[in-house]
MOPAC internal coordinates of N, CA, C and O (Angstrom, degrees):
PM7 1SCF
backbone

  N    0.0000 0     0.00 0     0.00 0    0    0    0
  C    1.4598 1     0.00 0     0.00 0    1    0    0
  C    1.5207 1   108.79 1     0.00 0    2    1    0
  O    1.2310 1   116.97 1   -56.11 1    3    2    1
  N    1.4440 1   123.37 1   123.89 1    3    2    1
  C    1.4745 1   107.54 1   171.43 1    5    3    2
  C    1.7138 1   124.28 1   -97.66 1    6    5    3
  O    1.2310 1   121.56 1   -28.58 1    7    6    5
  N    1.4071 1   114.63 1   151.42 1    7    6    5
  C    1.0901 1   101.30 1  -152.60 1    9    7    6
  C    1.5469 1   112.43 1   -96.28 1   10    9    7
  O    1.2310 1   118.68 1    -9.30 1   11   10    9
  N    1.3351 1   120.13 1   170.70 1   11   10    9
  C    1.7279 1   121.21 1  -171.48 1   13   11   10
  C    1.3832 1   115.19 1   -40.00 1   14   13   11
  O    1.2310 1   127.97 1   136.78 1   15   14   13
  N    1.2828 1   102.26 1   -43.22 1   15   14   13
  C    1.9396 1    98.10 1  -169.08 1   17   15   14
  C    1.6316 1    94.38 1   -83.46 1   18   17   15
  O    1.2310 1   111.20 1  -179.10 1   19   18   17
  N    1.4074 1   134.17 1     0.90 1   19   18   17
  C    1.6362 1   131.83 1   161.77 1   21   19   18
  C    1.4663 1   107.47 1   -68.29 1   22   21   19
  O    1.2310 1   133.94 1   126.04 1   23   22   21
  N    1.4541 1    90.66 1   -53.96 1   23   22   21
  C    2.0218 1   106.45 1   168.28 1   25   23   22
  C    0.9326 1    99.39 1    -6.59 1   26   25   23
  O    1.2310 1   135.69 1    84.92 1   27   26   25
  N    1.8983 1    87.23 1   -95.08 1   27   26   25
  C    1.7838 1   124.57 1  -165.54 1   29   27   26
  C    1.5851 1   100.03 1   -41.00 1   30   29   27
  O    1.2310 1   103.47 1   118.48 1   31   30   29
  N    0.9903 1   148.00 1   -61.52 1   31   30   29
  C    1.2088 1   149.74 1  -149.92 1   33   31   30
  C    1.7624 1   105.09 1   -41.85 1   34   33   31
  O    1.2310 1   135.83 1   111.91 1   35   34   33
  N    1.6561 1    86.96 1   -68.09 1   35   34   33
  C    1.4030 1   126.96 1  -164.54 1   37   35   34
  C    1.7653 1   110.40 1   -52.77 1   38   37   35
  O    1.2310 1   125.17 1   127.25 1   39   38   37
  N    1.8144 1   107.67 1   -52.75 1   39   38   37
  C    1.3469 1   127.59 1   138.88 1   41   39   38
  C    1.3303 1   121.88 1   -18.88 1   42   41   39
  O    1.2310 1   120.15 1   114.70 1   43   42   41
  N    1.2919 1   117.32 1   -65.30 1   43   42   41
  C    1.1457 1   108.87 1  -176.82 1   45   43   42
  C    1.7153 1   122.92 1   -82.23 1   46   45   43
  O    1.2310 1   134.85 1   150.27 1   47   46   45
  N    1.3342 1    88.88 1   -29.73 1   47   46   45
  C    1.8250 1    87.59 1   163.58 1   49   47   46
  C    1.2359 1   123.26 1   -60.76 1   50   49   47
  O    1.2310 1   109.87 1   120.65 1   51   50   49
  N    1.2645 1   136.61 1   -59.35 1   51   50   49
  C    0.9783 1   141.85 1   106.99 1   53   51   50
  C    1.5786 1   124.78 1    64.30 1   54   53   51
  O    1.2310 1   128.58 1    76.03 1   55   54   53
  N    1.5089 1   101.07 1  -103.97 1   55   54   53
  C    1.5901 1   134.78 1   152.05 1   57   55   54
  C    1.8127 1   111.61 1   -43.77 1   58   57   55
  O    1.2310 1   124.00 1   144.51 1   59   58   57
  N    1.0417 1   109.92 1   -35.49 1   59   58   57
  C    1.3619 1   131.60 1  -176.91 1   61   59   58
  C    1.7180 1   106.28 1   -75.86 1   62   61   59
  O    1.2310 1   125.19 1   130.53 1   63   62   61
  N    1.4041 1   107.64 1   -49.47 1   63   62   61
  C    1.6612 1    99.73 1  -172.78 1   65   63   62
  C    2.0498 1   101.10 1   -82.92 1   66   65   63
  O    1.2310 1   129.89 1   133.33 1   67   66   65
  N    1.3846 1    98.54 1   -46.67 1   67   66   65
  C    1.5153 1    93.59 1   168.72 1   69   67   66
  C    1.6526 1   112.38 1   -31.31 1   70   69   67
  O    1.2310 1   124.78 1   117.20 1   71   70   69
  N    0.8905 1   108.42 1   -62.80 1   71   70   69
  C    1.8202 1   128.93 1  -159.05 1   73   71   70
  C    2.0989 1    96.78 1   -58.67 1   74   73   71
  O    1.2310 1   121.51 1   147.78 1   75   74   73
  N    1.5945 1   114.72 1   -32.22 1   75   74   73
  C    1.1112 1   113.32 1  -178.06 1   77   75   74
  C    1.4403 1   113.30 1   -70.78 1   78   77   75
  O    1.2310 1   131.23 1   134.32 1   79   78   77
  N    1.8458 1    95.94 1   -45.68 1   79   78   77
  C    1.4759 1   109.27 1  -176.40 1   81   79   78
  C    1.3662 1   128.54 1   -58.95 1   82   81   79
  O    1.2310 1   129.62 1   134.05 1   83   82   81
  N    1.4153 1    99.07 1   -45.95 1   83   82   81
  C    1.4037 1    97.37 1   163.97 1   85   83   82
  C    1.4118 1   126.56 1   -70.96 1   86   85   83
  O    1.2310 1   113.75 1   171.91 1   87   86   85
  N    1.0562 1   129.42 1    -8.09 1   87   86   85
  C    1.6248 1   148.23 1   177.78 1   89   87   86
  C    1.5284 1    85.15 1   -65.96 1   90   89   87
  O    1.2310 1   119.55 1   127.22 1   91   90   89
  N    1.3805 1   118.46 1   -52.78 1   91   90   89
  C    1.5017 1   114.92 1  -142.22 1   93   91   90
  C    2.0284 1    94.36 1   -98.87 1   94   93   91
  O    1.2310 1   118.60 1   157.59 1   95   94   93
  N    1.0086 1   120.28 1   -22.41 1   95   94   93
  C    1.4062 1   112.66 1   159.23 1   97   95   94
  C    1.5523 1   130.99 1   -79.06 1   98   97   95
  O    1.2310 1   119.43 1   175.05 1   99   98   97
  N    1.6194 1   118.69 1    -4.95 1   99   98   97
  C    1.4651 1   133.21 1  -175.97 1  101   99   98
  C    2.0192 1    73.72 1   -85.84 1  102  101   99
  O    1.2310 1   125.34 1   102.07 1  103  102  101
  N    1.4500 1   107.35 1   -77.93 1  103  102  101
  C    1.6713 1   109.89 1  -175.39 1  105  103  102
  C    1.8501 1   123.63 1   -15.42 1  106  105  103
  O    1.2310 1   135.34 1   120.83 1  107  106  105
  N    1.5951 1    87.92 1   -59.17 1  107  106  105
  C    1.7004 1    98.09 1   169.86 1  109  107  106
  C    1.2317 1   126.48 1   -38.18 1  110  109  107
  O    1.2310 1   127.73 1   126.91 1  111  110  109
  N    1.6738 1   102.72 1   -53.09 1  111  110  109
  C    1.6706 1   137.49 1  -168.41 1  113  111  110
  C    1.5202 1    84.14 1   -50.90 1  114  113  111
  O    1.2310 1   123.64 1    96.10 1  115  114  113
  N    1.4613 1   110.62 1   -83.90 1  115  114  113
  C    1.5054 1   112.33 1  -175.69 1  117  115  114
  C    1.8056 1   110.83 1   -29.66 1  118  117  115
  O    1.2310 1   126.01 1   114.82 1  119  118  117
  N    1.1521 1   106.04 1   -65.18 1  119  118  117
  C    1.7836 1   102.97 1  -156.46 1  121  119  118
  C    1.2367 1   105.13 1   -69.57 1  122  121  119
  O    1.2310 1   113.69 1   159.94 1  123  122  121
  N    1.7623 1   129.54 1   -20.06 1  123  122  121
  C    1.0788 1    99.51 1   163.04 1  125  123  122
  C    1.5513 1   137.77 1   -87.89 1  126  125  123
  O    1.2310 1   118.14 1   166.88 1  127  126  125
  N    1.1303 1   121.16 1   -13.12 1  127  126  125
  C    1.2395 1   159.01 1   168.83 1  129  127  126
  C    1.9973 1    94.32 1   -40.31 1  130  129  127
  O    1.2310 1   131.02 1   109.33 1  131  130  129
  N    1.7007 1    96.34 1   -70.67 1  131  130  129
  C    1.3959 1   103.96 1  -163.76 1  133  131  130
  C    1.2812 1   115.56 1   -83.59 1  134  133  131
  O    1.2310 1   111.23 1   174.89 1  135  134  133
  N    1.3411 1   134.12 1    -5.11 1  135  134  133
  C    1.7461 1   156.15 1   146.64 1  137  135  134
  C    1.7167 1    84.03 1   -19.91 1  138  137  135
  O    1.2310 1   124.66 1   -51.57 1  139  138  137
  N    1.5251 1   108.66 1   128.43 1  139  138  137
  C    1.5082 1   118.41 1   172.11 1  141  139  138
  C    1.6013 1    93.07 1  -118.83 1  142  141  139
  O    1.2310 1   116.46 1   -19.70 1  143  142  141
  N    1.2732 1   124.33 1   160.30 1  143  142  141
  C    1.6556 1   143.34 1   171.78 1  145  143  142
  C    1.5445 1    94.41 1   -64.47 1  146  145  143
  O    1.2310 1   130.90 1   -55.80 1  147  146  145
  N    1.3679 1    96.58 1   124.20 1  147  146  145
  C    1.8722 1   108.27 1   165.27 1  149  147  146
  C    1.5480 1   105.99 1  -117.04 1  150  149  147
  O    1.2310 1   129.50 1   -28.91 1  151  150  149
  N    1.3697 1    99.30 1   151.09 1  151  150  149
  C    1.6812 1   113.52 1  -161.15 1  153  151  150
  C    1.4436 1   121.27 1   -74.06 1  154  153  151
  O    1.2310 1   118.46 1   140.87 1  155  154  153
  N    0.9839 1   120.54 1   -39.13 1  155  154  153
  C    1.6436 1   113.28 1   175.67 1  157  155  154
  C    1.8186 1   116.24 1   -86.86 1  158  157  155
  O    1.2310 1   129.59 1   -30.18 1  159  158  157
  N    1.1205 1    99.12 1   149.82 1  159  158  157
  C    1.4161 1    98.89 1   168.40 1  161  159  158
  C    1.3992 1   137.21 1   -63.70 1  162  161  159
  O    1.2310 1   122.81 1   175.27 1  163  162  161
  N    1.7085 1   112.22 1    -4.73 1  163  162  161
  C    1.3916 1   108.04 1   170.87 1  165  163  162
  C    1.5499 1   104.28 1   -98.88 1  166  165  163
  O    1.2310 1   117.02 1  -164.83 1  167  166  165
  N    1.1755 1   123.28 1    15.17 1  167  166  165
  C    1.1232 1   123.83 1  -163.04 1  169  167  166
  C    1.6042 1    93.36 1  -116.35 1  170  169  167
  O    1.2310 1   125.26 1   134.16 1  171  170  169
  N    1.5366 1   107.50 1   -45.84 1  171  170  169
  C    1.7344 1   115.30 1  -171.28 1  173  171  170
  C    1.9198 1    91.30 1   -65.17 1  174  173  171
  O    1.2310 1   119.42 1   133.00 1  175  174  173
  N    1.4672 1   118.71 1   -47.00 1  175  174  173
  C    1.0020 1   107.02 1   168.01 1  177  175  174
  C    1.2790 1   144.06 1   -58.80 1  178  177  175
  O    1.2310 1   115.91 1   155.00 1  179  178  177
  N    1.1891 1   125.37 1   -25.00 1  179  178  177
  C    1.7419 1   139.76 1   174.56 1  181  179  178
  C    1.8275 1    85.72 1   -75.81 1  182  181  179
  O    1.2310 1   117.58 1   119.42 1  183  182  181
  N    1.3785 1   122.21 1   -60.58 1  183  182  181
  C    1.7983 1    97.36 1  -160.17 1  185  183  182
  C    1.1992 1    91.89 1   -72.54 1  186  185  183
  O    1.2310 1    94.30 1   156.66 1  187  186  185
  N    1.8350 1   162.17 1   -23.34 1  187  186  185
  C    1.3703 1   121.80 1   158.29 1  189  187  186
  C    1.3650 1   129.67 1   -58.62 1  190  189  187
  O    1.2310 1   121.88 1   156.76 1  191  190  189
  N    1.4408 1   114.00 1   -23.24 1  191  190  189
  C    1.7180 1    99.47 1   169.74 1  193  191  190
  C    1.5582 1   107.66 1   -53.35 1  194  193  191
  O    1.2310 1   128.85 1   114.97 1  195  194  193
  N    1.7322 1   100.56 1   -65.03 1  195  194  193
  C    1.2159 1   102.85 1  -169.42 1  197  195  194
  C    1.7812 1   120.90 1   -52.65 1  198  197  195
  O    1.2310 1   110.22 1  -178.93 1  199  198  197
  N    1.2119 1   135.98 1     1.07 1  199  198  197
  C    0.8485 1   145.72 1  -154.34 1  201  199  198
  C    1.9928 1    87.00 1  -116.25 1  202  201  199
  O    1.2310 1   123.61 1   121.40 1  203  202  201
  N    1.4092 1   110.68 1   -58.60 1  203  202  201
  C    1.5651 1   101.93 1  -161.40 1  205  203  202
  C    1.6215 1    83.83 1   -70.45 1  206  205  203
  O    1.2310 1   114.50 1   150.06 1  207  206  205
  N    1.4200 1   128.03 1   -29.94 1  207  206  205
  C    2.0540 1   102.73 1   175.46 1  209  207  206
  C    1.0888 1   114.79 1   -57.10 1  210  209  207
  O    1.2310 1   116.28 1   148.29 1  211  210  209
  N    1.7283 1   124.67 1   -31.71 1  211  210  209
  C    1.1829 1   107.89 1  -170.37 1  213  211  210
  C    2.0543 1   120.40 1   -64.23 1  214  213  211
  O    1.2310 1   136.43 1   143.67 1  215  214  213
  N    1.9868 1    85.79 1   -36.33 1  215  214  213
  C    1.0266 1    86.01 1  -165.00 1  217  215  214
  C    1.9053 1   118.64 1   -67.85 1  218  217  215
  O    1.2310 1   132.89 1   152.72 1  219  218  217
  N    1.2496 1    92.70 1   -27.28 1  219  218  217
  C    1.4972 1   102.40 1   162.90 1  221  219  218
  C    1.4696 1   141.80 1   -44.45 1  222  221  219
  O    1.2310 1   137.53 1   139.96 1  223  222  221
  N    1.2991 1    83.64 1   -40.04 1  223  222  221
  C    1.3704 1   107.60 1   177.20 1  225  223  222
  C    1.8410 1   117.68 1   -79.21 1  226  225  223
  O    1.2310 1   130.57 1   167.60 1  227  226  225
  N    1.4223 1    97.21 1   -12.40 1  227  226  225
  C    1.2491 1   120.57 1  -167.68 1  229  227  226
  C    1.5363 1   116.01 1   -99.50 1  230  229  227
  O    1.2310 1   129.95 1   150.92 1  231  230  229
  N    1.4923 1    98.41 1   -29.08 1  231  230  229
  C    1.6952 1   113.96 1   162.49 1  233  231  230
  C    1.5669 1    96.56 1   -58.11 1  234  233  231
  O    1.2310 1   122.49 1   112.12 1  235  234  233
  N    1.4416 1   112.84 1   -67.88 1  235  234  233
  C    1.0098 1   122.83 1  -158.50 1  237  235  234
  C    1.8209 1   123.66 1   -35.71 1  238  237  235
  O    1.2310 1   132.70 1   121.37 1  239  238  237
  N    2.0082 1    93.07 1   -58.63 1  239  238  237
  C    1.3488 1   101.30 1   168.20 1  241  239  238
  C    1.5568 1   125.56 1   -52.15 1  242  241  239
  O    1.2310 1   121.74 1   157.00 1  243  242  241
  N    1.4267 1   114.27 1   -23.00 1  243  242  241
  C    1.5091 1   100.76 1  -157.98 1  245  243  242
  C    1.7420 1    94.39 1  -104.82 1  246  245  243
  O    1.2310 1   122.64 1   172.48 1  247  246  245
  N    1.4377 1   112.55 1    -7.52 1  247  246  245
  C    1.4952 1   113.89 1   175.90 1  249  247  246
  C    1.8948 1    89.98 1   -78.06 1  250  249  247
  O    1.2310 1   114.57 1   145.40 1  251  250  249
  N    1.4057 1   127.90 1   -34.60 1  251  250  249
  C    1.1353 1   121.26 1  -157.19 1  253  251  250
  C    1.8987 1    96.45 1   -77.47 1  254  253  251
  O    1.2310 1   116.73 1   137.17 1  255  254  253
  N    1.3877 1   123.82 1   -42.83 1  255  254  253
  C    1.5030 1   125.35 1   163.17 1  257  255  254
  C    1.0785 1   126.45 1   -48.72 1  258  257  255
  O    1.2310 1   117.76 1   155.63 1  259  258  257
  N    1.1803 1   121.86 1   -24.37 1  259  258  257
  C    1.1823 1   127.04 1   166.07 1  261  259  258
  C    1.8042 1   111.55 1   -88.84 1  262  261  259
  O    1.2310 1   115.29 1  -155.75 1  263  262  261
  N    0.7895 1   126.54 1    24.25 1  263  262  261
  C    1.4650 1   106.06 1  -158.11 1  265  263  262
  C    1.8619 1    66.29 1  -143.60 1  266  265  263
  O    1.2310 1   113.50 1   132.68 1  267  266  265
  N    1.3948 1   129.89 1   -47.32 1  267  266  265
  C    1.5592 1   116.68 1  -179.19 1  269  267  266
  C    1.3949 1   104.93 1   -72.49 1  270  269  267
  O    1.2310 1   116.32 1   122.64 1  271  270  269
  N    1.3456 1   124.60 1   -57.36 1  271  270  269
  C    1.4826 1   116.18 1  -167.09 1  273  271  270
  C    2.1049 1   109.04 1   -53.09 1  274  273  271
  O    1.2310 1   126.33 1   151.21 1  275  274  273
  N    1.4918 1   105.43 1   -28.79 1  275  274  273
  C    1.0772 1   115.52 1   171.57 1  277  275  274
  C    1.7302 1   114.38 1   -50.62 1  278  277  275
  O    1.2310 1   123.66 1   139.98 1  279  278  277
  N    1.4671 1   110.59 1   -40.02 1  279  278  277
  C    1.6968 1   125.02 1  -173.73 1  281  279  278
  C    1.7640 1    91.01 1   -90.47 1  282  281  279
  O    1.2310 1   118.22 1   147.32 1  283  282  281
  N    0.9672 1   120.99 1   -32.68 1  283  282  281
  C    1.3258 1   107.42 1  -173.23 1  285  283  282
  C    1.4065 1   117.37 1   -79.48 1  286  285  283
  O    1.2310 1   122.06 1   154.42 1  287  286  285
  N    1.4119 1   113.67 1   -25.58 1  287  286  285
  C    1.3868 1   117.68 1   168.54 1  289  287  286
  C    1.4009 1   113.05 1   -83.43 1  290  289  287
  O    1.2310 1   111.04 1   170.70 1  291  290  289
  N    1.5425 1   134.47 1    -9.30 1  291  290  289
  C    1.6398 1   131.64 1   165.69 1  293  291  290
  C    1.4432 1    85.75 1   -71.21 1  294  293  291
  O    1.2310 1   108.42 1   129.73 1  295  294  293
  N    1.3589 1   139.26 1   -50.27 1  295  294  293
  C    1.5778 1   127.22 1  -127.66 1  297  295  294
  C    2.0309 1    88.39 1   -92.73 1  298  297  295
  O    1.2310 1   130.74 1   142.42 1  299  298  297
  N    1.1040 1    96.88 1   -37.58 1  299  298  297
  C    1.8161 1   103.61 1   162.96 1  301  299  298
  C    1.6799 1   115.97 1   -54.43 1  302  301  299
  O    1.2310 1   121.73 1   136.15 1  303  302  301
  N    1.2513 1   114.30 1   -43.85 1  303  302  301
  C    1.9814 1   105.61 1  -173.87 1  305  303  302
  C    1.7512 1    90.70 1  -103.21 1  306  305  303
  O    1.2310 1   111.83 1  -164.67 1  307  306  305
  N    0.8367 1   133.01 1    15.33 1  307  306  305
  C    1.8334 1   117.66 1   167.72 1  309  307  306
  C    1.7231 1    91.44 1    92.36 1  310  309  307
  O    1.2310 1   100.61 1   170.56 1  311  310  309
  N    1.0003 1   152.79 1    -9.44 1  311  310  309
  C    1.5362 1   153.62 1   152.11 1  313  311  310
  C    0.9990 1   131.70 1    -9.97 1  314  313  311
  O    1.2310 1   125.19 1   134.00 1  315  314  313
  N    1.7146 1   107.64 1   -46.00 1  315  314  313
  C    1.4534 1   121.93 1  -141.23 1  317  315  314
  C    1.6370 1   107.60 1   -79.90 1  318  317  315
  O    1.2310 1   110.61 1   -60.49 1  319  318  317
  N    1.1599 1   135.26 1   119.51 1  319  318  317
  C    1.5187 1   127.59 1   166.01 1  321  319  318
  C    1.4938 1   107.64 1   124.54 1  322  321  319
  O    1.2310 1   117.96 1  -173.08 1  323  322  321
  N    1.3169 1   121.50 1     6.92 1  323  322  321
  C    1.7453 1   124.16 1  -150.82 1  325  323  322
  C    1.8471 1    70.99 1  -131.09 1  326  325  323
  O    1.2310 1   127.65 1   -54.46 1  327  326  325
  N    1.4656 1   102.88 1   125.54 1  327  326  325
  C    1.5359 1   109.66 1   155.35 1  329  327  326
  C    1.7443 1   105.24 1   -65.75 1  330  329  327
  O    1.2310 1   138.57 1   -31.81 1  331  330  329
  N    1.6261 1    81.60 1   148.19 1  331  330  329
  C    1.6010 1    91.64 1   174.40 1  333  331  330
  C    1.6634 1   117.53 1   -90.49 1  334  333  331
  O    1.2310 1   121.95 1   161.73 1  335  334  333
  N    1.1456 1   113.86 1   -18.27 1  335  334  333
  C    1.9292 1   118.70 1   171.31 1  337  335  334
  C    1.2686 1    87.31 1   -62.85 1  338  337  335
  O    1.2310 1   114.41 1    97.12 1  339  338  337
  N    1.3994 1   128.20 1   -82.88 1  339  338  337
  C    1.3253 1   143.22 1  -115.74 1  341  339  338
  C    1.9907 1   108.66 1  -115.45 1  342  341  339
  O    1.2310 1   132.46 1   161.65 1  343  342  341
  N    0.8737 1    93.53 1   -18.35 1  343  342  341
  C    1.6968 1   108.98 1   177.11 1  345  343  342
  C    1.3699 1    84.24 1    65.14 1  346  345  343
  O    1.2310 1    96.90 1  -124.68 1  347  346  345
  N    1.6173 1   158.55 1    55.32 1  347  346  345
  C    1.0320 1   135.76 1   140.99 1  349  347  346
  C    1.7337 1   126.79 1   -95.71 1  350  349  347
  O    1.2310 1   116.66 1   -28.37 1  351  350  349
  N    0.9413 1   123.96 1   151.63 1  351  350  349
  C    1.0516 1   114.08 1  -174.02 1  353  351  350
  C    1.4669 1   127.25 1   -67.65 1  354  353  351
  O    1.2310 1   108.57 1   -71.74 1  355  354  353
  N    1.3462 1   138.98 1   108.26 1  355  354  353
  C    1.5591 1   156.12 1  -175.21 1  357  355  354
  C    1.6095 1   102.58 1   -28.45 1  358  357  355
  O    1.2310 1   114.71 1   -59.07 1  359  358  357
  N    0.7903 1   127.64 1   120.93 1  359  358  357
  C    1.6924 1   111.59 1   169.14 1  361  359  358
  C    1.6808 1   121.78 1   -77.16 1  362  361  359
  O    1.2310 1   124.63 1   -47.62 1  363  362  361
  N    1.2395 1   108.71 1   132.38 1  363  362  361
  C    1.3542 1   130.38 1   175.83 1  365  363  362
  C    1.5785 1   114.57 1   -19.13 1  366  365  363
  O    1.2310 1   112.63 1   139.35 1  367  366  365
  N    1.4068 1   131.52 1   -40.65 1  367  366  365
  C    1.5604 1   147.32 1  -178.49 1  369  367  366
  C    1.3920 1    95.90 1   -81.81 1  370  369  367
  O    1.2310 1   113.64 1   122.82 1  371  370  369
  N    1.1640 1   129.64 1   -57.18 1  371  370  369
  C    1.7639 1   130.51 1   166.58 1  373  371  370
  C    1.5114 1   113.56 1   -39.48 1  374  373  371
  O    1.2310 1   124.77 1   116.85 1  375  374  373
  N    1.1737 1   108.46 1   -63.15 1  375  374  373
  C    1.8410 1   108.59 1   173.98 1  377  375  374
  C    1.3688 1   111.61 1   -57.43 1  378  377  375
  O    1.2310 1   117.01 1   135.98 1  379  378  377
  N    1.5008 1   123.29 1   -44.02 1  379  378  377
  C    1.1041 1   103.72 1   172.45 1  381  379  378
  C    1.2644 1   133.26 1   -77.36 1  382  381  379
  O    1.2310 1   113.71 1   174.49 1  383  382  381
  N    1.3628 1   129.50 1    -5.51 1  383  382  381
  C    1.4936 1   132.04 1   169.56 1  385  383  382
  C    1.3012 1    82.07 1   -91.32 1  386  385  383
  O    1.2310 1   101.87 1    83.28 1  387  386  385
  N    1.1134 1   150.71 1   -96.72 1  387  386  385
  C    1.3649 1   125.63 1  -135.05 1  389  387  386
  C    1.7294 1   100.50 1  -131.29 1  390  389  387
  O    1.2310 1   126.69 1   -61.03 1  391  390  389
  N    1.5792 1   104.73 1   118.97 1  391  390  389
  C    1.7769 1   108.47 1  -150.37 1  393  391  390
  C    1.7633 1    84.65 1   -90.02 1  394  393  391
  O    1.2310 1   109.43 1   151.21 1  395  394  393
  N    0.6744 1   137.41 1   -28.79 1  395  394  393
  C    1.7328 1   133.27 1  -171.90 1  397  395  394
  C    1.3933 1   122.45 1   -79.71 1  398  397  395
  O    1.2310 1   125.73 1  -171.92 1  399  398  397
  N    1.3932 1   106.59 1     8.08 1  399  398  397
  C    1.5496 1   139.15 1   176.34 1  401  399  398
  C    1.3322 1   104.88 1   -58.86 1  402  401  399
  O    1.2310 1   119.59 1   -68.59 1  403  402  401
  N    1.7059 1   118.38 1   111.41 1  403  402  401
  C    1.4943 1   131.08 1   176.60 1  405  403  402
  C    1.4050 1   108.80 1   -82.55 1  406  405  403
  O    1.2310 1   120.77 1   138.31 1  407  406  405
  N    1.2152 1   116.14 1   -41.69 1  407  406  405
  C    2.1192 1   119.67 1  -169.59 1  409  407  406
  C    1.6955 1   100.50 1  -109.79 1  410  409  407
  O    1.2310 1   126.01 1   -27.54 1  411  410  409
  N    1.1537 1   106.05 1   152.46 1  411  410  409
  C    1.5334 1   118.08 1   158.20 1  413  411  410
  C    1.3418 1   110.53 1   -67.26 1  414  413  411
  O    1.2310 1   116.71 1   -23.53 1  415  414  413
  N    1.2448 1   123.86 1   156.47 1  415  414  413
  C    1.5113 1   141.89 1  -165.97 1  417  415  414
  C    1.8369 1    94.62 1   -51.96 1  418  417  415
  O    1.2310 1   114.18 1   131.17 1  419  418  417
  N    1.1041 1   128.63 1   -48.83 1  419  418  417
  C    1.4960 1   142.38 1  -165.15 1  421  419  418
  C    1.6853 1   106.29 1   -61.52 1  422  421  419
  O    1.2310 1   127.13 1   113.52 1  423  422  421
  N    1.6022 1   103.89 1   -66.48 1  423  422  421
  C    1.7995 1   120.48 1   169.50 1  425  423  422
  C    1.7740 1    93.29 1   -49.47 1  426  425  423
  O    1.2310 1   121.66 1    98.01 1  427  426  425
  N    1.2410 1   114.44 1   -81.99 1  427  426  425
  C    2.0128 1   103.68 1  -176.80 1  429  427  426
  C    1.1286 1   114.86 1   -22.15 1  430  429  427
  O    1.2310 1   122.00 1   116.49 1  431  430  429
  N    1.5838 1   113.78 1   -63.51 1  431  430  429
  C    1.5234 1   102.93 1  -163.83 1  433  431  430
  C    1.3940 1   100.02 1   -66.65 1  434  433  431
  O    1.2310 1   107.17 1   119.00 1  435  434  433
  N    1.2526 1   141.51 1   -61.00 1  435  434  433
  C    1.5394 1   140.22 1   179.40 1  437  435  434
  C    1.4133 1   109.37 1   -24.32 1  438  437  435
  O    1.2310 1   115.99 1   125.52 1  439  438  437
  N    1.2549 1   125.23 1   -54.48 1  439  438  437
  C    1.0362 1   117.04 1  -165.45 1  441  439  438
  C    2.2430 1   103.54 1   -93.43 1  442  441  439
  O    1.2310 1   123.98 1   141.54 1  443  442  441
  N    0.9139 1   109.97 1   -38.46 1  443  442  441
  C    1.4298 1    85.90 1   154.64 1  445  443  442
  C    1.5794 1   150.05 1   -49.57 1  446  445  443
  O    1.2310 1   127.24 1   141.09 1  447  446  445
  N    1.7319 1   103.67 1   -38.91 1  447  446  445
  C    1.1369 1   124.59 1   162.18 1  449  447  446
  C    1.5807 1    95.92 1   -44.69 1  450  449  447
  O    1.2310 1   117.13 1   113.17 1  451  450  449
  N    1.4594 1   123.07 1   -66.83 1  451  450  449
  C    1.4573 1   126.89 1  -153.57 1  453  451  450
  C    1.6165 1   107.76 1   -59.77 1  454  453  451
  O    1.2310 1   129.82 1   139.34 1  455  454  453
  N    1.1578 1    98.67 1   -40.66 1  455  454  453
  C    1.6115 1   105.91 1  -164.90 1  457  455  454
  C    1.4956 1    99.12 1   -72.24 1  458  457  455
  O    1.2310 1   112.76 1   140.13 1  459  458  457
  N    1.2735 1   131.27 1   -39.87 1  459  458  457
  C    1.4871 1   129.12 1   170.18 1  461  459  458
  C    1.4949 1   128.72 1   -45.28 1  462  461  459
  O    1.2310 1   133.53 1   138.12 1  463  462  461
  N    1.0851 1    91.45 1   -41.88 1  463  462  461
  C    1.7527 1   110.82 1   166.37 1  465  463  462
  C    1.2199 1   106.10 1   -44.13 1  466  465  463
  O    1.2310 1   119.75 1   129.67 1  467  466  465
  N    1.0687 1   118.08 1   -50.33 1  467  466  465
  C    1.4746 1   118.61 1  -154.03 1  469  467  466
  C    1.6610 1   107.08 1  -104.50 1  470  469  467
  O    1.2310 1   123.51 1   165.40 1  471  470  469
  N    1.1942 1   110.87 1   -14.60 1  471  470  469
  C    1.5344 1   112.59 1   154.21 1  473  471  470
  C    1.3312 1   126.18 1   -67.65 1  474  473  471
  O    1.2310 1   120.10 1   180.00 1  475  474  473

């Protein structure tokens, strides 16, 4: 079981990476926004790569906000640390590698295994 001031810790890290991420998607907003048309085609081509990384990268962040505000709202109703398959409690080394963690190491792998299958 980990204990409240692990919570708080975790909470506040937490709040902390949100607060970067979104820092860094307001940033995006701007650069892509202010991106002007360049004249040759290896050039129109290099800013769409760079453009589909951004946007990739941009899936990425807002799947990652969602996936903290998701932990931040368990750690808000008493939730936080209890797998959601299995209602067992997450172990303490799990939260701390990755605090937005819904299943215990056991439920993840299960359900990765499963989902592979079917890929």
């Amino acid at each position: 079981m980990i204990s409240d001031q692990q919570i708080e810790t975790i909470r506040q890290q937490l709040s902390q990476q949100l607060s970067e991420i979104q820092q860094r998607l307001e940033q995006d907003d701007h650069l892509i926004k202010d991106k002007s048309e360049l004249g040759d085609d290896v050039d129109r081509a290099n800013q769409e790569e760079s453009q589909q990384l951004q946007l990739n990268r941009r899936q990425h962040d807002l799947a990652h906000v969602k996936s903290i505000k998701d932990a931040l709202r368990r750690i808000e109703d008493k939730d936080y640390g209890f797998c959601e398959a299995c209602g067992e409690d997450i172990s303490a080394a799990r939260l701390n590698a990755r605090p937005e963690s819904r299943y215990c190491i056991d439920c993840q792998d299960y359900r990765e295994r499963k989902n592979s299958q079917y890929a």
